[in-house]
py3Dmol code that shows the C-alpha trace and the ligand (Angstrom):
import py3Dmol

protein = """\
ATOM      1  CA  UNK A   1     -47.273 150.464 232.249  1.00  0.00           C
ATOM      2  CA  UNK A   2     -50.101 153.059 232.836  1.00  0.00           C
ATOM      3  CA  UNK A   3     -50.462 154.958 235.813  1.00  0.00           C
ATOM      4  CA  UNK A   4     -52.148 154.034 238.982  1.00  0.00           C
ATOM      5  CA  UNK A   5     -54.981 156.320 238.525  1.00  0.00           C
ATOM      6  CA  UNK A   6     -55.567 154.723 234.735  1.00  0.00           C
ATOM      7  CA  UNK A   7     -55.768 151.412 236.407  1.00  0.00           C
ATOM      8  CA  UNK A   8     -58.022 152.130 238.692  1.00  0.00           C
ATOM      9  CA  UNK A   9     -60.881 154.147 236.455  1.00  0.00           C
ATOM     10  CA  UNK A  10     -60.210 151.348 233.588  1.00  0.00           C
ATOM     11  CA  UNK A  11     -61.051 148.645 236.328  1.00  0.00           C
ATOM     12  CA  UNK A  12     -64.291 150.827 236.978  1.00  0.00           C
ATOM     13  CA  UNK A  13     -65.146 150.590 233.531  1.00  0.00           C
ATOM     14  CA  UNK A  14     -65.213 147.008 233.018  1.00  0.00           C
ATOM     15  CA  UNK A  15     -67.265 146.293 236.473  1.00  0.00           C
ATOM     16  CA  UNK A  16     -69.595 148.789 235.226  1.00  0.00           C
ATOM     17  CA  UNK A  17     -69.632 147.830 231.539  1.00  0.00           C
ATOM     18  CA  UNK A  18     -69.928 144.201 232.660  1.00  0.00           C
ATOM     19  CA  UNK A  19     -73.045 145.617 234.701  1.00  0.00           C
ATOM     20  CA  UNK A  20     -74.824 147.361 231.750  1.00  0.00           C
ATOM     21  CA  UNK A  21     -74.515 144.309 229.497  1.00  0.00           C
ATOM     22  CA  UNK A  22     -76.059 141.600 231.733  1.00  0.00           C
ATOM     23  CA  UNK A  23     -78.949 144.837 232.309  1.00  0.00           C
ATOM     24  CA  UNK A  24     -79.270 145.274 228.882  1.00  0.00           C
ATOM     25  CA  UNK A  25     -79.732 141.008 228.437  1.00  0.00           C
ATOM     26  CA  UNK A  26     -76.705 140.970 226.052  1.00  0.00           C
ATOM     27  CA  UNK A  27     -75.483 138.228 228.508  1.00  0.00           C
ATOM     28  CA  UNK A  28     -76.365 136.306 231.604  1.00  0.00           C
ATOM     29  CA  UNK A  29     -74.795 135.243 234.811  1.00  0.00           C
ATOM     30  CA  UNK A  30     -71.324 135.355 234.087  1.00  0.00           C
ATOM     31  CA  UNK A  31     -71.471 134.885 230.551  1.00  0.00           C
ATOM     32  CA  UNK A  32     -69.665 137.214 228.064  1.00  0.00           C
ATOM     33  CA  UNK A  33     -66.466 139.303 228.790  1.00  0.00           C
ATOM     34  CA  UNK A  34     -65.131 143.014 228.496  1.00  0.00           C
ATOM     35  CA  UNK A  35     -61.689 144.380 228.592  1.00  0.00           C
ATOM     36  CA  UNK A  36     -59.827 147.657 227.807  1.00  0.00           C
ATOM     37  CA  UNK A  37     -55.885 148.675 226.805  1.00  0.00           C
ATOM     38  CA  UNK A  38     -54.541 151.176 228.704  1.00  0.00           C
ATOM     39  CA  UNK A  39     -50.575 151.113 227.587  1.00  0.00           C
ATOM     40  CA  UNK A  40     -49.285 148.168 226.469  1.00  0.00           C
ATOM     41  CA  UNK A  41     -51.226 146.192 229.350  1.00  0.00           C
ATOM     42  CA  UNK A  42     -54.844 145.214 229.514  1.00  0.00           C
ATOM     43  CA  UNK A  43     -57.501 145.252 231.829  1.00  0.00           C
ATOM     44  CA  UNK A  44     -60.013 142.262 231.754  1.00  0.00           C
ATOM     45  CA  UNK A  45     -62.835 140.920 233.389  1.00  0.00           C
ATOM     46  CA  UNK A  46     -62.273 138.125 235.700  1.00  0.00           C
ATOM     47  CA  UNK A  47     -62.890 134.395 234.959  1.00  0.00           C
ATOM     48  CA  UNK A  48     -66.460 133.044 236.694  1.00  0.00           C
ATOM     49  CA  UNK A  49     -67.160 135.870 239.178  1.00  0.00           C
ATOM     50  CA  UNK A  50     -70.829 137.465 238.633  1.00  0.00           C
ATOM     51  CA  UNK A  51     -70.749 140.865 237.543  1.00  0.00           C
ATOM     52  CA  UNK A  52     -72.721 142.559 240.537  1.00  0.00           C
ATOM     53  CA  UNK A  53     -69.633 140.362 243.105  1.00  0.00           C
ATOM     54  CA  UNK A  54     -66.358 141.908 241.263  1.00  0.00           C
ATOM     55  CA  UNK A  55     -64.580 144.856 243.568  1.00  0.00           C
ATOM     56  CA  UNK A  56     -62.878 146.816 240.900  1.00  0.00           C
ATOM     57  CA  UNK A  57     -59.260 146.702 242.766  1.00  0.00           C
ATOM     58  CA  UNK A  58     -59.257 142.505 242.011  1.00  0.00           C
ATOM     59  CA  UNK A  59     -59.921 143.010 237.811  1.00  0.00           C
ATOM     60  CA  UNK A  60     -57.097 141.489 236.784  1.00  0.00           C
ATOM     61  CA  UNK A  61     -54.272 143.250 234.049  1.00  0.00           C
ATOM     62  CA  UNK A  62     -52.457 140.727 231.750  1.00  0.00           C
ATOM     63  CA  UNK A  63     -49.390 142.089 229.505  1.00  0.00           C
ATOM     64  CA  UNK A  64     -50.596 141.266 225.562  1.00  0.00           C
ATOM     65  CA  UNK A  65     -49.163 137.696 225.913  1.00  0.00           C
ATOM     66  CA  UNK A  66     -51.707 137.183 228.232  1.00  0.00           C
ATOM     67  CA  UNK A  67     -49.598 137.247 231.257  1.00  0.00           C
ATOM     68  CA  UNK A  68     -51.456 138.356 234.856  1.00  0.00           C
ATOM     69  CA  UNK A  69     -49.329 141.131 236.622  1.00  0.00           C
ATOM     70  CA  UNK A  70     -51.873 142.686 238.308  1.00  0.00           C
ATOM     71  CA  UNK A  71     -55.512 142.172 240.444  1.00  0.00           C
ATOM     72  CA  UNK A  72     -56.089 139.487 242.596  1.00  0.00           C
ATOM     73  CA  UNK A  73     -58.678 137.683 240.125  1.00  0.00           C
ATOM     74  CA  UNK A  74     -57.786 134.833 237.176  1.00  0.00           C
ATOM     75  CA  UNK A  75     -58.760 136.502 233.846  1.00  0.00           C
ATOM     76  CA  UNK A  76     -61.251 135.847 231.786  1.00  0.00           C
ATOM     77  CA  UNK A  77     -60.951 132.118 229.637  1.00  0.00           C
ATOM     78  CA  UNK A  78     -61.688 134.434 226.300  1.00  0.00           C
ATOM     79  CA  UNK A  79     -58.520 136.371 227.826  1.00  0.00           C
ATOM     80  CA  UNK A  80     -56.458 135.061 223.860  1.00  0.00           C
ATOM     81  CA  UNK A  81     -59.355 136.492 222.087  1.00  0.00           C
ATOM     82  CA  UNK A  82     -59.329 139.707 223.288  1.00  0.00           C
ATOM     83  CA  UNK A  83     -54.905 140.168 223.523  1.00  0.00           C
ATOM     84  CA  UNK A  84     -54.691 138.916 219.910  1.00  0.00           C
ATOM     85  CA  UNK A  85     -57.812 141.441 218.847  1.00  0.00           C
ATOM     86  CA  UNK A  86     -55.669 144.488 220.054  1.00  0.00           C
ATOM     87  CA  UNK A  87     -52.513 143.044 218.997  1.00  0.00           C
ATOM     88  CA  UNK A  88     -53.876 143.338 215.325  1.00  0.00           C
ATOM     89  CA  UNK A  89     -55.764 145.989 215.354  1.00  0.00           C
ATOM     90  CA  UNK A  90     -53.989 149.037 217.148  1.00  0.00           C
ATOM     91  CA  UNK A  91     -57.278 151.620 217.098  1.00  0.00           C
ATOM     92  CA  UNK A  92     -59.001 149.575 219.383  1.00  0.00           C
ATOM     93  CA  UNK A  93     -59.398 150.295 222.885  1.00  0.00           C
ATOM     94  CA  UNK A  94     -62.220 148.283 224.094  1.00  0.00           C
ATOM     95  CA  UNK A  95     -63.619 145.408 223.920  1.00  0.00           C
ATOM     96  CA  UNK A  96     -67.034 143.506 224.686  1.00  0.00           C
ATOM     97  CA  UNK A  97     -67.780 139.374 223.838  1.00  0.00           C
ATOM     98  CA  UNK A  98     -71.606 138.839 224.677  1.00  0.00           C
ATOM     99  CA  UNK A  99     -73.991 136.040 224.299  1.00  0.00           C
ATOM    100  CA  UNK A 100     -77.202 138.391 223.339  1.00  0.00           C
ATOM    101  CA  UNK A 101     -79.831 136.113 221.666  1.00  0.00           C
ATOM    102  CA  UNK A 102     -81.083 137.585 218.271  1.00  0.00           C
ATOM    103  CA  UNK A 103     -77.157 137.953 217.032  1.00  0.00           C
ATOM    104  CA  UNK A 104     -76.502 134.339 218.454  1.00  0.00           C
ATOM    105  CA  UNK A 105     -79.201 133.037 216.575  1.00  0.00           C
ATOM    106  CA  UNK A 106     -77.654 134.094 213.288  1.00  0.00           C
ATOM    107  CA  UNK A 107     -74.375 132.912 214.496  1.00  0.00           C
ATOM    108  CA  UNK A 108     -75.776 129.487 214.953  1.00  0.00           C
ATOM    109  CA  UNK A 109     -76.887 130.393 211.207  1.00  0.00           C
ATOM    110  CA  UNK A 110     -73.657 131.228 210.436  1.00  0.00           C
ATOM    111  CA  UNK A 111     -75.840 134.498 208.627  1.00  0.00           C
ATOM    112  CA  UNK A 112     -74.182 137.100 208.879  1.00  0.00           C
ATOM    113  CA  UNK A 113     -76.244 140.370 209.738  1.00  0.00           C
ATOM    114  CA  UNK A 114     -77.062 142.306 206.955  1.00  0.00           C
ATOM    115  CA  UNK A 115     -77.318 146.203 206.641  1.00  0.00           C
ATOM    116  CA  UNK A 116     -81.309 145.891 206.787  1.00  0.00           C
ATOM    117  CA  UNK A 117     -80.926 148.840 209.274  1.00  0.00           C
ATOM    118  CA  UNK A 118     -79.013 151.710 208.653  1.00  0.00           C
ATOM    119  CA  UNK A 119     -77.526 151.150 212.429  1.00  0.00           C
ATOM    120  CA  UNK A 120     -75.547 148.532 211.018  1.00  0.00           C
ATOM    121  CA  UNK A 121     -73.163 151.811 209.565  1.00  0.00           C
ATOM    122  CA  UNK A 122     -71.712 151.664 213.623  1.00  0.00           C
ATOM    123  CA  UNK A 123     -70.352 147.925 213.034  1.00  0.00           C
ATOM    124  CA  UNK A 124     -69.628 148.158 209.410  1.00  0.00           C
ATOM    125  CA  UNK A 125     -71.074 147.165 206.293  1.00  0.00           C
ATOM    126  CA  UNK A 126     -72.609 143.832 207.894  1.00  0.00           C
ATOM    127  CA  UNK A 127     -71.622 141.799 210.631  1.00  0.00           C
ATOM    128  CA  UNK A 128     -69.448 138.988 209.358  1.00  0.00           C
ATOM    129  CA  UNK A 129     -69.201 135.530 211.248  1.00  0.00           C
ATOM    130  CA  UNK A 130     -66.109 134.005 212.178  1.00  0.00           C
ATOM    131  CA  UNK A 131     -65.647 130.470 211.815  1.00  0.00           C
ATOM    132  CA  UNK A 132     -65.807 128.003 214.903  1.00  0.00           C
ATOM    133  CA  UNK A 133     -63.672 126.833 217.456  1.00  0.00           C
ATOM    134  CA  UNK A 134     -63.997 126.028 221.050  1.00  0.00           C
ATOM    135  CA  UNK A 135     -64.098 129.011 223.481  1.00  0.00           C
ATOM    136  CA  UNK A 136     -61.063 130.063 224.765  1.00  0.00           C
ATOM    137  CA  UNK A 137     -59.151 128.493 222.385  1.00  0.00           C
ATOM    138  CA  UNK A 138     -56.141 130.274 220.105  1.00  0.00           C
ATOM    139  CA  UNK A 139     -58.158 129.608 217.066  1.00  0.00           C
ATOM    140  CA  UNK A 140     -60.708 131.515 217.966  1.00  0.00           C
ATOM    141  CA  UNK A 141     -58.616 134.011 218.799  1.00  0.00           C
ATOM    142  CA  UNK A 142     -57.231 133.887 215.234  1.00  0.00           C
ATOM    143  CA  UNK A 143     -60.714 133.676 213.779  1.00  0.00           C
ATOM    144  CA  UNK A 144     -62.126 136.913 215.420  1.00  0.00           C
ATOM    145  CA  UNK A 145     -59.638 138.985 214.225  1.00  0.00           C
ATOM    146  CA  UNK A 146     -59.604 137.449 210.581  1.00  0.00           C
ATOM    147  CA  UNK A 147     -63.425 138.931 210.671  1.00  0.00           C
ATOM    148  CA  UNK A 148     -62.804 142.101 211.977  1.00  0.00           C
ATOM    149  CA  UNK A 149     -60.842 144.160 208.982  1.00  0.00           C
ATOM    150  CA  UNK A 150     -60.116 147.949 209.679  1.00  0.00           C
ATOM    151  CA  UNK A 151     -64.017 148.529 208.637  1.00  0.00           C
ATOM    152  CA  UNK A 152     -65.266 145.890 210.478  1.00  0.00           C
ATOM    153  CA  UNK A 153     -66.081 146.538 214.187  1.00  0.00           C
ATOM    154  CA  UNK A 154     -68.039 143.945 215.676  1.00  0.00           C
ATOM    155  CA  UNK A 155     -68.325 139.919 214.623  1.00  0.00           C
ATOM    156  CA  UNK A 156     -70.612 136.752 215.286  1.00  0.00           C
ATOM    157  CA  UNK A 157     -68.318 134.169 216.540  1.00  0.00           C
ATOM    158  CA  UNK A 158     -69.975 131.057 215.183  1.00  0.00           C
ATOM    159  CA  UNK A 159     -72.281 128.815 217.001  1.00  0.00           C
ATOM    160  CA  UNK A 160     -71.422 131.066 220.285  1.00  0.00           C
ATOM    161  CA  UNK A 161     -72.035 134.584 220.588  1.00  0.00           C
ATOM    162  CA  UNK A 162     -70.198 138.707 219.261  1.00  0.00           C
ATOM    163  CA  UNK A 163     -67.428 140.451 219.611  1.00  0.00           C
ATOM    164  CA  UNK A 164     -67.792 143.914 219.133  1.00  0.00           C
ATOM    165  CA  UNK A 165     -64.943 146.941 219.110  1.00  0.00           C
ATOM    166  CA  UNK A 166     -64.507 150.060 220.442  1.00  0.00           C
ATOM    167  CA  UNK A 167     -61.776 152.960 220.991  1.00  0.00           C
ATOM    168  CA  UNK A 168     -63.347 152.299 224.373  1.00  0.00           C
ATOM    169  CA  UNK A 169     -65.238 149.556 226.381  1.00  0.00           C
ATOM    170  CA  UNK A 170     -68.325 152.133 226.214  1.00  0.00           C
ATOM    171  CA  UNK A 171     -68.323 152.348 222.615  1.00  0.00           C
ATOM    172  CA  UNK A 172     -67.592 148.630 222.418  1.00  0.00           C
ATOM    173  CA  UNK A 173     -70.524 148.153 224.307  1.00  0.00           C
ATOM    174  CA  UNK A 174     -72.595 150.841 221.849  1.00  0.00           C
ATOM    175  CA  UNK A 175     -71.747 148.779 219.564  1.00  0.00           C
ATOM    176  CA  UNK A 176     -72.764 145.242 220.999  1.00  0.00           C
ATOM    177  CA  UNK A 177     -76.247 146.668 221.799  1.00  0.00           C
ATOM    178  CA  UNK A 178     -76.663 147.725 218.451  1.00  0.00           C
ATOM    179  CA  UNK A 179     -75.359 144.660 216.710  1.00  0.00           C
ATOM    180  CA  UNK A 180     -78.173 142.778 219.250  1.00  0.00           C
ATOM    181  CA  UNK A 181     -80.561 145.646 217.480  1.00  0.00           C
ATOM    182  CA  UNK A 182     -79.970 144.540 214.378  1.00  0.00           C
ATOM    183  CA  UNK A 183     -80.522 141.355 214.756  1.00  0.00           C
ATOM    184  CA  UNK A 184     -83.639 141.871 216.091  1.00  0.00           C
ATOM    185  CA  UNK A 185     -84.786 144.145 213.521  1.00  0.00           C
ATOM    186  CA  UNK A 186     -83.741 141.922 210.705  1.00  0.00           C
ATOM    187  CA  UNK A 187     -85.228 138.597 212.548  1.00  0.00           C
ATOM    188  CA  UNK A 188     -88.506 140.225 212.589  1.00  0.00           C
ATOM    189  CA  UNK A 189     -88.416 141.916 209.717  1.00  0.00           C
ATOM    190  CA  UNK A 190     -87.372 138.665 207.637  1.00  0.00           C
ATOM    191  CA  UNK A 191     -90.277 137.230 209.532  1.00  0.00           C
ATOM    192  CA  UNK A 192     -93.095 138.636 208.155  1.00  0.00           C
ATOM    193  CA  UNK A 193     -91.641 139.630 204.725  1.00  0.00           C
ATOM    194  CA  UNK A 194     -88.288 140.241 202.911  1.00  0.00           C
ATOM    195  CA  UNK A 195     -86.222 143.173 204.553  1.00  0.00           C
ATOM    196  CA  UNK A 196     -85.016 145.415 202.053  1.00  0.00           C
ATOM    197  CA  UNK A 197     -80.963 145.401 202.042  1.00  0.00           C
ATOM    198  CA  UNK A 198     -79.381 149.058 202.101  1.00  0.00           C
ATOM    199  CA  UNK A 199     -76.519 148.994 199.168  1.00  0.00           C
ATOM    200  CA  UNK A 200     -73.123 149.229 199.748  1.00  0.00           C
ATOM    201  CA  UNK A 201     -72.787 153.340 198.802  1.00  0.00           C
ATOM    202  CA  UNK A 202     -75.796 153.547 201.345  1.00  0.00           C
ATOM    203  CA  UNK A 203     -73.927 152.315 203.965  1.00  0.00           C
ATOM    204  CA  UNK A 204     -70.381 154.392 202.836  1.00  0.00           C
ATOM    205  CA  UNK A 205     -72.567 157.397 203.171  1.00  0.00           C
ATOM    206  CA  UNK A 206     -73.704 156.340 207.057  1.00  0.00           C
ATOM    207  CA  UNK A 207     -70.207 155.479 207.911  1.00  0.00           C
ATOM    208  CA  UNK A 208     -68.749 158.663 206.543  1.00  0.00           C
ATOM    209  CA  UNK A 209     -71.458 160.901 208.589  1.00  0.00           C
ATOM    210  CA  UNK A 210     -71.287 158.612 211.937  1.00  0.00           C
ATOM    211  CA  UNK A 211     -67.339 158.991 211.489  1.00  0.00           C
ATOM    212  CA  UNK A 212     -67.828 163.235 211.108  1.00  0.00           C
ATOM    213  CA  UNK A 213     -70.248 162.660 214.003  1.00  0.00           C
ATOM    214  CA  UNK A 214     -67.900 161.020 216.111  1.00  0.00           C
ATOM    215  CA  UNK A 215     -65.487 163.560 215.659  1.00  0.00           C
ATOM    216  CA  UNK A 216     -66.903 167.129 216.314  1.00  0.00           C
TER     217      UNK A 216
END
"""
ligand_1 = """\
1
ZN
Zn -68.620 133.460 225.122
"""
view = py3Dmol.view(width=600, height=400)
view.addModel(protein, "pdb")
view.setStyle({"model": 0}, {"cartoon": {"style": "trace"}})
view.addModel(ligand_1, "xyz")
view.setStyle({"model": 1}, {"stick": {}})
view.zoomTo()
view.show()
């Protein structure tokens, strides 16, 4: 288990990242969910509690089987989704699941987002959609990480909404804004003409330089 202090400034995080993304309109009310490892554990934003009402103490930890052992609050319903994503996929430290409108409305295409911007280099090569199931359910759990190979850091979930990656909850949330950019870009773009479609060595080339980026 992490330490106390971990806990506490992870809790922070998620209140505050859950904050930014209803701001931001990637979500309303108490729609969407964020979360964070710290250890083995994970903290996660509670089930049906506005953002703006959560007191950071009551975010509630569950182990990776998705078992509560700390905070006061139920987690979130999505709480399989986000265990089984860091269960497969060890470099990720944050998540965010948001409901922002231009990246549903390709989900409900089951499109997936194309690299019409060269943005798209932060998520991957494209957005990919994962196939339906209810929310909350252990299919969907399954299906979101089927989408999201090592390259792949954010997903439409089909008919329903994103999930986008991090090594943190902030750069999870980067991430979700920009995937709700993209969208946007390519909606419009694909509304008044045909959006020209960076190539696949394009996009290697924008991933390589936001990777060096990352890490100076
Ligand atoms: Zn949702």
């Amino acid at each position: 288990m992490a330490d106390e202090f971990e806990f506490r400034s992870k809790r922070e995080a998620i209140v505050e990242t859950g904050l930014a993304m209803v701001e931001g309109d990637l979500t309303t009310g108490t729609g969407g969910n964020v979360s964070a490892r710290t250890g083995d554990s994970v903290v996660i934003s509670p089930s049906a509690v506005p953002y703006d009402e959560i007191d950071p103490a009551d975010v509630p930890v569950v182990t990776l089987d998705g078992e509560r052992v700390a905070g006061d609050l139920p987690p979130s319903s999505e709480t399989p989704m986000h265990t089984n994503v860091y269960a497969g996929r060890e470099d990720i430290g944050g998540i965010v699941h948001t409901h922002s409108p231009y990246a549903s409305t390709f989900a409900s295409l089951d499109e997936p987002i194309p690299a019409s911007s060269y943005l798209i280099a932060y998520a991957g090569h494209e957005v990919p959609v994962a196939g339906y199931a209810p929310p909350g359910s252990e299919e969907l759990a399954e299906y979101a990480l089927d989408a999201l190979d090592e390259e792949t850091n954010a997903c439409l979930l089909r008919n329903h909404g994103v999930l986008a990656v991090g090594e943190t909850v902030e750069a999870a949330h980067e991430t979700a804004l920009i995937v709700e950019h993209c969208a946007r870009i390519h909606y419009q773009a694909s509304a008044i003409g045909d959006p020209v479609i960076l190539s696949d060595q394009e996009v290697d080339e924008l991933i390589a330089g936001f990777e060096e980026y990352r890490n100076q």
